[in-house]
C-alpha positions in Angstrom: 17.4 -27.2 -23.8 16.8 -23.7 -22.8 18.7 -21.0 -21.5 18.0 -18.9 -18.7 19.1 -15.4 -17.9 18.3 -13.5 -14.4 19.0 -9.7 -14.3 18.7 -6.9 -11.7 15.9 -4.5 -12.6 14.9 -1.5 -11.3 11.7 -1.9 -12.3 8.9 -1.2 -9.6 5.0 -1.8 -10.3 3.5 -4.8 -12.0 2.2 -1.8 -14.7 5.3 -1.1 -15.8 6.6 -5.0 -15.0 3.8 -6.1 -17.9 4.8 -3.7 -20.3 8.5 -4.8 -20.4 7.4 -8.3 -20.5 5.1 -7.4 -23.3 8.3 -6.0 -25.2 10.2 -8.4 -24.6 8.2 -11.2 -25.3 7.9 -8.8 -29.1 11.2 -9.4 -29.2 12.0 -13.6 -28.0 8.9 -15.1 -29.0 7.9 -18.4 -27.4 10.4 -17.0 -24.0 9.0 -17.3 -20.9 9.2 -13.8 -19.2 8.9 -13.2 -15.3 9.6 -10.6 -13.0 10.1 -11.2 -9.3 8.8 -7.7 -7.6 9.3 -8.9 -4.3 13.0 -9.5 -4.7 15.2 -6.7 -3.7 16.8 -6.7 -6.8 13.2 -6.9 -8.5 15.0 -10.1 -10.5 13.9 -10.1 -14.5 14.0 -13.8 -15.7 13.7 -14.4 -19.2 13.9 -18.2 -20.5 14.1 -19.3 -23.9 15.9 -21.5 -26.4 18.6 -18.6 -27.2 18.8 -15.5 -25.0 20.8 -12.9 -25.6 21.5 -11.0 -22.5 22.9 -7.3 -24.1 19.5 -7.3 -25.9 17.0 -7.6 -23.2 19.8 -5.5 -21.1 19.8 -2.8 -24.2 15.5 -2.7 -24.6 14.9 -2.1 -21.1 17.8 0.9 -20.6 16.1 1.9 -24.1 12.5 2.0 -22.3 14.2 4.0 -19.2 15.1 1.0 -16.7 18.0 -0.2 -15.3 19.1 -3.8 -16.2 22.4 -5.3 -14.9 22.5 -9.2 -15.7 23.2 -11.7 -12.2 25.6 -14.4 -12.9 
């Protein structure tokens, strides 16, 4: 069964939306990585077997985004 974690980006521009999901997809291979641009919140949602959110939070403020995990 796999877990699924939705966060609050402030990501913008599919550009920068594919190069996040490029990293993060580096770092939780076999995840499935999506970002809703349309969304207000511009919702990140990462789905894997094991997610762990204060990594994905900690690469993108690393890369220059904000990243605030929705419960």
């Amino acid at each position: 069964m796999n877990m699924i974690e939705v966060f609050r980006t402030n990501i913008d521009t599919v550009k920068e939306a594919a190069v996040m999901a490029g990293k993060l997809a580096e770092k939780l291979p076999g995840s499935r990585i999506n970002f809703d641009l349309e969304d207000c919140d511009r919702v990140l949602r990462v789905e894997a077997a094991f997610v762990c959110p204060e990594e994905v939070r900690g690469l993108l403020l690393a890369s220059g985004y904000h990243c605030e995990r929705l419960d």
